[in-house]
KOLMARDREN-742069 format. One record per atom (N, C-alpha, C): residue number from 1; y, z, x. Coordinates in nm, 3 decimals. Layout:
<sites>
   pos        yy        zz        xx
   NUM         Y         Z         X
...
</sites>
This chain:
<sites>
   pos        yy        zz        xx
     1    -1.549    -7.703     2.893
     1    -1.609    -7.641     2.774
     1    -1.659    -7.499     2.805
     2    -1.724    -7.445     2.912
     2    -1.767    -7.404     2.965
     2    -1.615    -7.237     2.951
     3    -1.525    -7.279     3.000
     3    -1.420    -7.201     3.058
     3    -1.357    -7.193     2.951
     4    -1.384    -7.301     2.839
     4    -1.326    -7.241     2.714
     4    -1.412    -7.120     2.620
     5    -1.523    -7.164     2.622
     5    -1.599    -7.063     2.532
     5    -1.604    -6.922     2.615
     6    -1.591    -6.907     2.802
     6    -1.554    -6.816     2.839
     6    -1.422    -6.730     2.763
     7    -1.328    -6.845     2.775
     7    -1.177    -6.738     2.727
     7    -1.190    -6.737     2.574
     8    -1.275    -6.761     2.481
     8    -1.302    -6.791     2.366
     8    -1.342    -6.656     2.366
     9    -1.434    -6.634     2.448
     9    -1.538    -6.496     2.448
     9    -1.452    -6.340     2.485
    10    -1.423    -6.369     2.579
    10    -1.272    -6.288     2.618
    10    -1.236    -6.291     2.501
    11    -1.155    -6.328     2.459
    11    -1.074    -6.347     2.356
    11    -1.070    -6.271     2.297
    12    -1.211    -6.279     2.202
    12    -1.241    -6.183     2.099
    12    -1.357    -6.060     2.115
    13    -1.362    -6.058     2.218
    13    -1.409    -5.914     2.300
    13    -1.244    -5.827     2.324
    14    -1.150    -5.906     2.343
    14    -1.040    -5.812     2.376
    14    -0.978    -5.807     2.204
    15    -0.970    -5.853     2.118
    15    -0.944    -5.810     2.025
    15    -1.060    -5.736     1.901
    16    -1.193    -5.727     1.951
    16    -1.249    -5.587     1.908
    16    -1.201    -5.496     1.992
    17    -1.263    -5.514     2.101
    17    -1.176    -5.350     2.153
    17    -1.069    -5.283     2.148
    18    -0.949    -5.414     2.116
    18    -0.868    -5.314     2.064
    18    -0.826    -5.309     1.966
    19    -0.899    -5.350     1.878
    19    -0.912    -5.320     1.709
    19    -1.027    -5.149     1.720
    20    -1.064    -5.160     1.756
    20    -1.234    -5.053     1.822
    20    -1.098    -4.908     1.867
    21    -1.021    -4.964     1.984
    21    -0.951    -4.836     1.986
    21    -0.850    -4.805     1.923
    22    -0.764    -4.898     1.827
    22    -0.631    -4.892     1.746
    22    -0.739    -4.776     1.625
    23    -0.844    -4.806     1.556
    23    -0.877    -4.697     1.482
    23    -0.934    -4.567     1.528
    24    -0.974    -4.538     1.660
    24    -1.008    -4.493     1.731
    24    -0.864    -4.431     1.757
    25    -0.802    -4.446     1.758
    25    -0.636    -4.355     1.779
    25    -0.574    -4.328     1.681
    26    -0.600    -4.393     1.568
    26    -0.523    -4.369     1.480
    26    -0.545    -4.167     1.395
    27    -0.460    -4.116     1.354
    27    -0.458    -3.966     1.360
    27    -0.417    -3.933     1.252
    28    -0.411    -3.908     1.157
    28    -0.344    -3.860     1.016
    28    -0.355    -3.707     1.037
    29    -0.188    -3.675     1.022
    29    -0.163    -3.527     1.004
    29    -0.088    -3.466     0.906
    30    -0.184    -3.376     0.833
    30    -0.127    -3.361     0.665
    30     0.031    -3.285     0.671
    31     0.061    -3.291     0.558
    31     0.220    -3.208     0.556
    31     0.237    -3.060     0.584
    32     0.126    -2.993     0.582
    32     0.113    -2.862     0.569
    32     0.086    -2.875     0.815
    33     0.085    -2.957     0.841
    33     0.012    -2.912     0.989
    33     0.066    -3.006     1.068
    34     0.082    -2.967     1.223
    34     0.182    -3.027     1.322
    34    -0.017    -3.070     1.409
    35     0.037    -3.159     1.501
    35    -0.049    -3.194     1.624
    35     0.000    -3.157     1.756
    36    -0.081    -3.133     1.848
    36     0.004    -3.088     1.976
    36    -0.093    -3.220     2.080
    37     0.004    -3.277     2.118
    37    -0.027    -3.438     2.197
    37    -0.038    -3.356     2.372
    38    -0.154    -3.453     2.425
    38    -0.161    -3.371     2.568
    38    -0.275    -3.562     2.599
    39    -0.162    -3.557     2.716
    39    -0.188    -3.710     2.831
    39    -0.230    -3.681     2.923
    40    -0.367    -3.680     2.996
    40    -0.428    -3.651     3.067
    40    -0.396    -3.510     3.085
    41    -0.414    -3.436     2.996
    41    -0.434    -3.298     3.032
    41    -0.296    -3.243     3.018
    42    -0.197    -3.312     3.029
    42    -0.029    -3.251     3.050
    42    -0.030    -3.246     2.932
    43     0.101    -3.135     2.851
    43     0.144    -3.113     2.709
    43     0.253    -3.266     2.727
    44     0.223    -3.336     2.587
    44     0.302    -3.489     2.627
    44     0.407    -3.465     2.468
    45     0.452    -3.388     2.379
    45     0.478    -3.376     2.285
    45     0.410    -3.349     2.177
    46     0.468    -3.321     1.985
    46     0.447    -3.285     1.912
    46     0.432    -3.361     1.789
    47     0.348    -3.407     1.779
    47     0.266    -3.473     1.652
    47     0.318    -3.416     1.480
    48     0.422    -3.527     1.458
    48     0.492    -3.455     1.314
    48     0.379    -3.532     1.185
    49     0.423    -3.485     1.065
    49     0.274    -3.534     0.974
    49     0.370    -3.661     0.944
    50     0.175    -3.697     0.925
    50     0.185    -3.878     0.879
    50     0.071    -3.952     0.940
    51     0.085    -4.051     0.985
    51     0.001    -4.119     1.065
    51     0.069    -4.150     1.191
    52    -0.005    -4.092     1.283
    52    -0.017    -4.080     1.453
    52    -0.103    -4.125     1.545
    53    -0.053    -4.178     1.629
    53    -0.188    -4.243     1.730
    53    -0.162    -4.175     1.889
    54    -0.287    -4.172     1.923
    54    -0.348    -4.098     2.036
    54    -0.470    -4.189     2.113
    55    -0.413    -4.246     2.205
    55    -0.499    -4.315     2.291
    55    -0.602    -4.258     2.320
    56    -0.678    -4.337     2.279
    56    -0.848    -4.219     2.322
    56    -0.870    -4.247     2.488
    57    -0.951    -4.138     2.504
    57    -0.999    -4.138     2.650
    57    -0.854    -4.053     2.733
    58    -0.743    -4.118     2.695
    58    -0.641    -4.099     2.802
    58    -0.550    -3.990     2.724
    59    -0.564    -3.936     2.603
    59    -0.502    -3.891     2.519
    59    -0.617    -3.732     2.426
    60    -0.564    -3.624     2.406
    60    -0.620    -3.553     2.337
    60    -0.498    -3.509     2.238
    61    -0.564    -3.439     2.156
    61    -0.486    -3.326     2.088
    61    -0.514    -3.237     1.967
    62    -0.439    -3.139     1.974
    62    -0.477    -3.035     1.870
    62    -0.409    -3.002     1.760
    63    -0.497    -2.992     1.641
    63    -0.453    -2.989     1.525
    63    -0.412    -2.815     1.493
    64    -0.302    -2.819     1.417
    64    -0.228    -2.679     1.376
    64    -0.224    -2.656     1.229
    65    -0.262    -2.572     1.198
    65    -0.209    -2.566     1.023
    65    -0.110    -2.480     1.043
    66     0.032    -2.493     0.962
    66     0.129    -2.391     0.965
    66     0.166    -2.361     0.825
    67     0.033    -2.354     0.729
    67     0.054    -2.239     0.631
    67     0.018    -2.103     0.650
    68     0.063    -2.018     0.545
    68     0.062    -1.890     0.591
    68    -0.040    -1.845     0.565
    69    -0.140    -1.770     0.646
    69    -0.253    -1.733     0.654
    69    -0.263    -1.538     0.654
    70    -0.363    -1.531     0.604
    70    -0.460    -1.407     0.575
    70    -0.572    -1.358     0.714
    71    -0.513    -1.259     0.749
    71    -0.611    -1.203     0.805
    71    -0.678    -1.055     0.766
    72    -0.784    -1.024     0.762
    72    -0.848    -0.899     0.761
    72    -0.888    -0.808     0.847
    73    -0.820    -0.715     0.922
    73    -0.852    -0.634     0.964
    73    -0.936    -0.518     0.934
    74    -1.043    -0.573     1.057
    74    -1.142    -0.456     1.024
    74    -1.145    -0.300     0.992
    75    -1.214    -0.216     0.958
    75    -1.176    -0.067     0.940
    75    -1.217    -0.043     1.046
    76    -1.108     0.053     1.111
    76    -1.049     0.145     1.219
    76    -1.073     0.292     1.170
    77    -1.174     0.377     1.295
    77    -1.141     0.463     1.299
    77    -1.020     0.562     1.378
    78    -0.928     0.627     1.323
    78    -0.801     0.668     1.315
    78    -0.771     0.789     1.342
    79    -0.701     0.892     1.447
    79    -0.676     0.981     1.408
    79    -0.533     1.049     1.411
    80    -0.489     1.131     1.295
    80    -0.318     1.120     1.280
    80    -0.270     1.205     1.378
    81    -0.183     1.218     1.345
    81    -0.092     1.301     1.443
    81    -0.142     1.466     1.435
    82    -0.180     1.525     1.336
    82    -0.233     1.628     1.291
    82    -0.419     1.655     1.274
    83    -0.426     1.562     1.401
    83    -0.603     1.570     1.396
    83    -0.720     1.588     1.260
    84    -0.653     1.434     1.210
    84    -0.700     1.414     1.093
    84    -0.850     1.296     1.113
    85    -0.914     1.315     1.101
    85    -0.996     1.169     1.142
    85    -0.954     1.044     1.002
    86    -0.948     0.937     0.962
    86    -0.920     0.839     0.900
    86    -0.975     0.692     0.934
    87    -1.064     0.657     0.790
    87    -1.100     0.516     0.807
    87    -0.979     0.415     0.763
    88    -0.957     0.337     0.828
    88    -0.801     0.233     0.781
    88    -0.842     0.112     0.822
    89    -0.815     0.022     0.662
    89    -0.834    -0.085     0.674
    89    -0.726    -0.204     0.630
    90    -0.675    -0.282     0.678
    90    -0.537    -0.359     0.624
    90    -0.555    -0.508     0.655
    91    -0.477    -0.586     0.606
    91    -0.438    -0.710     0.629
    91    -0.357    -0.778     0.659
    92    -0.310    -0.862     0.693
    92    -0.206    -0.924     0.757
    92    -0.166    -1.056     0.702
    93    -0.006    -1.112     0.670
    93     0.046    -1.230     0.654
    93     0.113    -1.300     0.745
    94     0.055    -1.396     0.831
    94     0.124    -1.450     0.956
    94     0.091    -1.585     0.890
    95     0.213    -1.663     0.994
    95     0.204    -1.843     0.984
    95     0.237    -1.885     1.158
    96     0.201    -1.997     1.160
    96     0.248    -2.053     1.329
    96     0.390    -2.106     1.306
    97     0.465    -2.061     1.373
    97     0.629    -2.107     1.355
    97     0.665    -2.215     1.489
    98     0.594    -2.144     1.575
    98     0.603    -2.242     1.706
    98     0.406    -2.330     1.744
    99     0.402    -2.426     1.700
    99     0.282    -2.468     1.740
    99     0.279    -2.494     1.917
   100     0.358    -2.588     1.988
   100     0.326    -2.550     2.073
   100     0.263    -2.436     2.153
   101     0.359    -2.318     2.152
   101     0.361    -2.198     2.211
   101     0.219    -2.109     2.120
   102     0.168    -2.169     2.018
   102     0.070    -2.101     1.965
   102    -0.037    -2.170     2.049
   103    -0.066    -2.307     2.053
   103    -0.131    -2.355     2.187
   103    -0.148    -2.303     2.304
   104    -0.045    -2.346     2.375
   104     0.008    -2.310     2.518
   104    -0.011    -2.210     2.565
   105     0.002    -2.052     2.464
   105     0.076    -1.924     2.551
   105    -0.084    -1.832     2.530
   106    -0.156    -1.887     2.446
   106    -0.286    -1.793     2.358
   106    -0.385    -1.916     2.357
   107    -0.521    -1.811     2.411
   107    -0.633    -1.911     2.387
   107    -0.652    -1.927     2.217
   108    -0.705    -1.835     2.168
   108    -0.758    -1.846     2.017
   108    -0.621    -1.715     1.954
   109    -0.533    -1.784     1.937
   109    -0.432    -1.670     1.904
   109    -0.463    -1.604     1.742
   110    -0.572    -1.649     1.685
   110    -0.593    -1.604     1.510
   110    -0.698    -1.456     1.588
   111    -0.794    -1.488     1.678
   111    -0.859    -1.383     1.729
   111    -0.765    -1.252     1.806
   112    -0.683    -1.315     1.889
   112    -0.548    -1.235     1.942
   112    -0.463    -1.138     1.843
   113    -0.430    -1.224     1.753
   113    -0.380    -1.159     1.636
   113    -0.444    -1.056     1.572
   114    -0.586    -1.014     1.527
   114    -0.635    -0.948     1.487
   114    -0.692    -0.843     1.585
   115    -0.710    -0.864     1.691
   115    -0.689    -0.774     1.818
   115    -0.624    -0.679     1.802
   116    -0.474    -0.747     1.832
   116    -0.382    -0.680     1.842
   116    -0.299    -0.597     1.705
   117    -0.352    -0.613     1.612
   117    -0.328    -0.571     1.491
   117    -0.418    -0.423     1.510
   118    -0.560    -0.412     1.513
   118    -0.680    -0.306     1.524
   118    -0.569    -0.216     1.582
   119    -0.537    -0.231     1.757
   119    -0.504    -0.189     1.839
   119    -0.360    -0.091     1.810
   120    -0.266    -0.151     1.743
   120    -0.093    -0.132     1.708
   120    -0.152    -0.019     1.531
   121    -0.266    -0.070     1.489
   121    -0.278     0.048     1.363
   121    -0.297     0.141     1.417
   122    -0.396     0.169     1.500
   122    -0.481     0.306     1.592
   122    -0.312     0.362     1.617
   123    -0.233     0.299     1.646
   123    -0.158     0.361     1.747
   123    -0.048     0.405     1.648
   124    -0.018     0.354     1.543
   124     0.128     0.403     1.456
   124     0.066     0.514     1.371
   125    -0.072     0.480     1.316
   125    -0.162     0.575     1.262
   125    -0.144     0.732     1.304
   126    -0.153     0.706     1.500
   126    -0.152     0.828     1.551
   126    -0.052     0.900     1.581
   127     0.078     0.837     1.550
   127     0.157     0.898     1.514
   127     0.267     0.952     1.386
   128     0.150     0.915     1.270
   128     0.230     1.010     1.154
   128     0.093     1.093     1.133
   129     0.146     1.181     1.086
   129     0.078     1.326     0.964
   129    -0.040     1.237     0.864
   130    -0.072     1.283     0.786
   130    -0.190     1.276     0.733
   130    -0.073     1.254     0.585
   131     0.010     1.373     0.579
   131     0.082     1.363     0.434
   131     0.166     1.215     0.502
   132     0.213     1.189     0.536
   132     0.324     1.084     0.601
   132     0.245     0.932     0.532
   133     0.087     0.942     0.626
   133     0.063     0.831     0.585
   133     0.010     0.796     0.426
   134     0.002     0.917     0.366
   134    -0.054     0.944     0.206
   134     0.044     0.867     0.103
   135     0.153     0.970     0.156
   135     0.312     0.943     0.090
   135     0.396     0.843     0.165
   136     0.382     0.745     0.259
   136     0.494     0.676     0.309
   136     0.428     0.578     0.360
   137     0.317     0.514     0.306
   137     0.224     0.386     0.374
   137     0.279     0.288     0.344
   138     0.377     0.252     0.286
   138     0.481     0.100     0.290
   138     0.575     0.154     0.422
   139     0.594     0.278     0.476
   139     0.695     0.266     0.602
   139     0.578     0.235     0.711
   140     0.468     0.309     0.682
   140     0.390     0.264     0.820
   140     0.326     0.123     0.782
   141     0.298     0.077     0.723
   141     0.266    -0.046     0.752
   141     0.431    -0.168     0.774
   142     0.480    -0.154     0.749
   142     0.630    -0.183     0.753
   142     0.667    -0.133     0.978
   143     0.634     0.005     0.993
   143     0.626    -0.016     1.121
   143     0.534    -0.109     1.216
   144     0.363    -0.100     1.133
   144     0.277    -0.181     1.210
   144     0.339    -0.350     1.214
   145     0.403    -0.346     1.138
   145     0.457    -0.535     1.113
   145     0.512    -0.558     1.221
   146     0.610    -0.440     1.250
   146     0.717    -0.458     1.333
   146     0.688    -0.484     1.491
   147     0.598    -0.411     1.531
   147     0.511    -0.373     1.663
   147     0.417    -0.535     1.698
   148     0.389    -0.587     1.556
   148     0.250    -0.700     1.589
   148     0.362    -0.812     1.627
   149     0.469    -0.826     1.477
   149     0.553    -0.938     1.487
   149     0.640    -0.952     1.648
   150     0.672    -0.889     1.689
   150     0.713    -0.871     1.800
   150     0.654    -0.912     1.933
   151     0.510    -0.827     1.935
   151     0.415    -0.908     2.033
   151     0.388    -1.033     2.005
   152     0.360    -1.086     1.955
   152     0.302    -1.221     1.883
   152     0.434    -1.318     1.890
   153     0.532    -1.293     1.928
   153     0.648    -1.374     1.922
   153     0.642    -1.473     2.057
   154     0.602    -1.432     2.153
   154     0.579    -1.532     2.225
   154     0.441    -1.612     2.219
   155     0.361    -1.625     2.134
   155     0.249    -1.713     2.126
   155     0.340    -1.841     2.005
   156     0.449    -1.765     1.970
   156     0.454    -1.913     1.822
   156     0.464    -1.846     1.720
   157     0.386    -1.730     1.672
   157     0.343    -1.632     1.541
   157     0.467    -1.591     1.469
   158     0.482    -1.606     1.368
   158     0.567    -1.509     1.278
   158     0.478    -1.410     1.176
   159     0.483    -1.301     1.230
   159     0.401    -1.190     1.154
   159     0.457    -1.166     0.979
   160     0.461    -1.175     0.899
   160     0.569    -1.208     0.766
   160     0.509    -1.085     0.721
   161     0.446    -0.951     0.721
   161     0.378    -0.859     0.642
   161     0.233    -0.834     0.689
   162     0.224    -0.625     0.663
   162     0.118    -0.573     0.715
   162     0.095    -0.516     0.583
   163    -0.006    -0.491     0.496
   163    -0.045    -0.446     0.367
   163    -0.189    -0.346     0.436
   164    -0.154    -0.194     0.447
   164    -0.277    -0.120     0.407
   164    -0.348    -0.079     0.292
   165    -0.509    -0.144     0.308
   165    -0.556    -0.167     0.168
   165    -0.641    -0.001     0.186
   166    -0.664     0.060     0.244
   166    -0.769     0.143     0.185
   166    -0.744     0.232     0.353
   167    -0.709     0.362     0.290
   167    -0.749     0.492     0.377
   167    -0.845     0.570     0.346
   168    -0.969     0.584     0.401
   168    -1.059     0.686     0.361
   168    -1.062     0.813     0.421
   169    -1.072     0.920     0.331
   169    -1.104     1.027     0.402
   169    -1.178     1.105     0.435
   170    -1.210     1.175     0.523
   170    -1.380     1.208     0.497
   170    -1.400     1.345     0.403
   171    -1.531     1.359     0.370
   171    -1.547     1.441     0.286
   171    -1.478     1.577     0.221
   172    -1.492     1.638     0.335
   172    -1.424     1.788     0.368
   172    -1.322     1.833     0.315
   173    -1.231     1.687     0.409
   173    -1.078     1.687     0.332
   173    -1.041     1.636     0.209
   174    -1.124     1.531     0.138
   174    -1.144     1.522     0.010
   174    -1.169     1.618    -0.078
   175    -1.260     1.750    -0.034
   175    -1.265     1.910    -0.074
   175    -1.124     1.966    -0.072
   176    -1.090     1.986     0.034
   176    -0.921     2.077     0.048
   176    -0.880     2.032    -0.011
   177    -0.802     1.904    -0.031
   177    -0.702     1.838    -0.098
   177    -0.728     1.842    -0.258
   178    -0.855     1.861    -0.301
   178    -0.913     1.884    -0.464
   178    -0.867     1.996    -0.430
   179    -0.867     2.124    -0.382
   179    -0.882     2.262    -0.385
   179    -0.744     2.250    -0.406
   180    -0.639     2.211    -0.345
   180    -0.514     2.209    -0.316
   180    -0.426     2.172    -0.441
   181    -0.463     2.062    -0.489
   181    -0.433     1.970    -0.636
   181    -0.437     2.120    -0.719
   182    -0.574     2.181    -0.720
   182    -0.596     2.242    -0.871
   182    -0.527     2.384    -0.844
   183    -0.521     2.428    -0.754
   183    -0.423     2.570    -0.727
   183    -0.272     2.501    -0.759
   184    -0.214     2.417    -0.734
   184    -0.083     2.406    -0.741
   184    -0.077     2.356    -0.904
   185    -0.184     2.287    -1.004
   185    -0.155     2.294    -1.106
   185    -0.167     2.435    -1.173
   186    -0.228     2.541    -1.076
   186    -0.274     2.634    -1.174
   186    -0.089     2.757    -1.187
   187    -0.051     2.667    -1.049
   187     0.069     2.756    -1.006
   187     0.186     2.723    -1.079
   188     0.173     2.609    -1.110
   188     0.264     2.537    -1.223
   188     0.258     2.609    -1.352
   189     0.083     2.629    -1.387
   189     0.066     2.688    -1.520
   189     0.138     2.804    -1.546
   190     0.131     2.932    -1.442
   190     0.147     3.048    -1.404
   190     0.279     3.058    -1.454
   191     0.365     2.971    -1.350
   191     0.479     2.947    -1.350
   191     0.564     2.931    -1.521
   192     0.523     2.865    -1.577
   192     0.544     2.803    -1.700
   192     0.509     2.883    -1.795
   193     0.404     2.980    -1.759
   193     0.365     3.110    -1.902
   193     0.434     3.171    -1.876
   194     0.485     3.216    -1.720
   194     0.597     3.342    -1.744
   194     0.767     3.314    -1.772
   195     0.766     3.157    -1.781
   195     0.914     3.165    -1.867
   195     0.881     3.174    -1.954
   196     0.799     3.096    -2.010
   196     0.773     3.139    -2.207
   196     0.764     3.275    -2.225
   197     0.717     3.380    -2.124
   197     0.681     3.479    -2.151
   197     0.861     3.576    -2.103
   198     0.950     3.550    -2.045
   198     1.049     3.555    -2.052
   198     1.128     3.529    -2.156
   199     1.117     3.395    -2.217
   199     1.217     3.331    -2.315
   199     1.186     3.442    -2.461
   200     1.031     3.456    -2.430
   200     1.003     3.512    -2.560
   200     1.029     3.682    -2.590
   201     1.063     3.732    -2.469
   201     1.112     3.876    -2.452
   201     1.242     3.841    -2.458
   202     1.350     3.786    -2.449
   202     1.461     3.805    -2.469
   202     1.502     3.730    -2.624
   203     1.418     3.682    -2.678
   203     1.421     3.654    -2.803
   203     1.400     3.780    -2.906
   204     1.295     3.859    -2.836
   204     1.297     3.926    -2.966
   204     1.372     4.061    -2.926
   205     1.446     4.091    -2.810
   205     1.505     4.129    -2.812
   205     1.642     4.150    -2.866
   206     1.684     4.015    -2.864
   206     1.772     4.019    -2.934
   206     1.784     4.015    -3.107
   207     1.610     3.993    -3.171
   207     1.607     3.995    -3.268
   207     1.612     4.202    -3.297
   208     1.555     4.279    -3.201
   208     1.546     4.398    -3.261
   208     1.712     4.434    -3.242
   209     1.785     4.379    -3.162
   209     1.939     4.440    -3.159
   209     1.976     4.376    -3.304
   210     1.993     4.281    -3.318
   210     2.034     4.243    -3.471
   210     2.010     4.315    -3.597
   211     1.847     4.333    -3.620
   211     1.807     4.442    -3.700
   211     1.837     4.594    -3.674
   212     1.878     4.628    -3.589
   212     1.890     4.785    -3.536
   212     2.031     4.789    -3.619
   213     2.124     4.649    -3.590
   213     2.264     4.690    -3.616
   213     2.302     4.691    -3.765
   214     2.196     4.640    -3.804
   214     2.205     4.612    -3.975
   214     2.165     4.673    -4.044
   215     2.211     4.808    -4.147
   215     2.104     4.897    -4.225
   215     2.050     4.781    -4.334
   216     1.912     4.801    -4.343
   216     1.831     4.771    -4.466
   216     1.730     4.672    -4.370
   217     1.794     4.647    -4.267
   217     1.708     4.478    -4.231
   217     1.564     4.490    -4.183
   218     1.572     4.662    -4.128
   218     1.442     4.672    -4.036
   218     1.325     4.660    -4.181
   219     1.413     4.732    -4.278
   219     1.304     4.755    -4.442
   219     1.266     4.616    -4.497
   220     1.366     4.529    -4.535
   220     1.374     4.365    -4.544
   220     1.248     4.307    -4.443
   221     1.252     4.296    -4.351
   221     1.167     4.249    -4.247
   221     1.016     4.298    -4.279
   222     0.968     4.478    -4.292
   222     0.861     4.503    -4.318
   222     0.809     4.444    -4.499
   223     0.930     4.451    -4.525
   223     0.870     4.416    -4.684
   223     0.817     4.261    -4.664
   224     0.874     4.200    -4.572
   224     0.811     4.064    -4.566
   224     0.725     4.032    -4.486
   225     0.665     4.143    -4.381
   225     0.541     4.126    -4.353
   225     0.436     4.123    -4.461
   226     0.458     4.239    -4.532
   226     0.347     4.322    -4.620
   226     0.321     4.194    -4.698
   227     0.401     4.100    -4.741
   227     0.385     3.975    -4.843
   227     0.293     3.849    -4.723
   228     0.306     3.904    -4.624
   228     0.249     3.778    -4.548
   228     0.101     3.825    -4.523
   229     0.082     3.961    -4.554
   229    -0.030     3.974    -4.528
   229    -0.128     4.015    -4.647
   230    -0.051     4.025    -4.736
   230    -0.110     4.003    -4.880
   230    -0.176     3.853    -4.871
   231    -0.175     3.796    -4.786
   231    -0.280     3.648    -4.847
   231    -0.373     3.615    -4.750
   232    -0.370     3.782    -4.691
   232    -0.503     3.734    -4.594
   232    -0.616     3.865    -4.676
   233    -0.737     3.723    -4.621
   233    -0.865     3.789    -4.707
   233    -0.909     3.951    -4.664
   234    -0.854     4.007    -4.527
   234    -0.873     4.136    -4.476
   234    -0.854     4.240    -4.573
   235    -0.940     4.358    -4.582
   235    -0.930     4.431    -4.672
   235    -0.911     4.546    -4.620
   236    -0.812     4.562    -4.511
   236    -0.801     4.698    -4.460
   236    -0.583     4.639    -4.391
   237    -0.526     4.686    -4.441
   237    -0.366     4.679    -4.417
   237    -0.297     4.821    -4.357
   238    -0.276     4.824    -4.259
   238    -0.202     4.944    -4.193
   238    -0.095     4.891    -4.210
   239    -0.026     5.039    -4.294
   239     0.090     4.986    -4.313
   239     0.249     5.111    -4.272
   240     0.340     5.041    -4.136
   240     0.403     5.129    -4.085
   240     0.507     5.171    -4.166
   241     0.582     5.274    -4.160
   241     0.732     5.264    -4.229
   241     0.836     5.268    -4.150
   242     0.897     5.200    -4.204
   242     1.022     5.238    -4.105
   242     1.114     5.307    -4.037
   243     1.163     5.301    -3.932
   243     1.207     5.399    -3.881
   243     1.317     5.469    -3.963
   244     1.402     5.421    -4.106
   244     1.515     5.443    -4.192
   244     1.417     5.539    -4.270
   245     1.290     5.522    -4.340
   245     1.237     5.645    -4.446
   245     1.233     5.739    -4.360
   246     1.168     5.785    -4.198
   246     1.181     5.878    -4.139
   246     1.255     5.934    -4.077
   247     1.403     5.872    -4.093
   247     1.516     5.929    -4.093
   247     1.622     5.978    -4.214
   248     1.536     5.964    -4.286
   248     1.621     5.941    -4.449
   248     1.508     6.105    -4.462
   249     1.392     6.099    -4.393
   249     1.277     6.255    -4.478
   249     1.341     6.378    -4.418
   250     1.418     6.339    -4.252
   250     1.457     6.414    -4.213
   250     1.596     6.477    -4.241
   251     1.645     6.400    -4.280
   251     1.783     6.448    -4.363
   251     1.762     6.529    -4.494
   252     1.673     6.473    -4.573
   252     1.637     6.567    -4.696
   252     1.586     6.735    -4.619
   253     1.437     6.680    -4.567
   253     1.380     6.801    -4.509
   253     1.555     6.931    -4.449
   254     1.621     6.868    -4.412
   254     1.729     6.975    -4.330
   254     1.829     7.047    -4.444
   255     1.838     6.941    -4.568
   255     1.875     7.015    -4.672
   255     1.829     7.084    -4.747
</sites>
């Protein structure tokens, strides 16, 4: 009796415990995220989603999300190729493509990543112009992609896009560049009065050749001023004659 209630006792001491460790191992890994399995410390394989078990005590492992994630890079001070100073601030679209190797190759590779992002802006930054990066910030951030995605390829990372949100400039040059804007509209203006002011000299040039060639027209023309200015309230009308009566007085006068 004795040796039975012993193995009785056994018994069901060995089936809590391993009821105690079957939930104790048991692992649910959502669809969006891989597990990385490690047996006493060795990498032992890759945990696909679902429900997974992991011997406790003798068993660890680490959970991965491999949706695509957002990072923010802090603002960087910058300076261009043309000794511009610049605050630059951007973000980043990466996902883990390789979980292992995002494990394995990088301690905290989301901290790595943004490291190395700061580091690769400073540096593409410093090599365009000030106009370059004004006018062509989809090529430089399009280069910074290229530089991060690349490094980051051996941790697991797929860099998918670098978006610069905000270049500041400092004051000064916020001055020039206003100064700059309003002279080149004023040069535009300039520009634009003296064709009108062209178009409108060869207009009436060619209106006085027309009338020159036509007897009566230059007289026609003044007679229809004099009516246009009959309906203004002014009470004083200078009024020219034409060059035909003072060539018409001088013909009499010679006879």
């Amino acid at each position: 009796m004795i040796l039975e209630a012993i193995f009785g006792f056994m018994f069901i001491s060995f089936f809590i415990f391993g009821g105690i460790v079957l939930l104790l191992g048991l692992k649910q890994v959502k669809q969006y995220e891989k597990g990385v399995k490690f047996t006493l410390g060795n990498y032992s394989g890759m945990m696909q989603p679902g429900l997974c078990f992991v011997f406790p005590i003798i068993q660890t492992w680490e959970r991965i999300d491999i949706r695509t994630k957002v990072v923010d890079v802090p603002q960087q001070d910058c300076i261009t190729k043309d000794n511009v100073t610049v605050n630059v601030n951007a973000v980043i679209y990466y996902k883990v493509a390789d979980a292992e190797k995002a494990i394995l190759e990088v301690e905290n590779f989301m901290y790595a990543i943004s490291q190395l992002a700061q580091t690769t802006m400073r540096d593409v930054v410093g090599e365009a112009s000030l106009d370059q990066l004004l006018s062509q910030r989809d090529s430089v951030s399009k280069r910074i992609q290229t530089l991060v995605d690349k490094d980051t390829d051996p941790w697991g990372v797929k860099v998918d896009s670098v978006e610069l949100k905000h270049i500041e400039l400092p004051e000064e040059m916020k001055r020039v560049m206003a100064k700059q804007a309003e002279a080149e509209r004023e040069k535009r203006a300039v520009i634009i009065k003296a064709h009108g002011e062209v178009t409108a000299a060869s207009n009436m040039a060619k209106a006085a050749t027309t009338l020159a060639a036509t007897p009566g027209a230059l007289h026609l023309r003044t007679l229809h001023s004099i009516n246009d200015l009959s309906s203004d309230k002014s009470n004083t009308i200078i009024y020219a004659l034409p060059s035909e009566f003072l060539r018409m007085a001088q013909r009499m006068g010679g006879k």
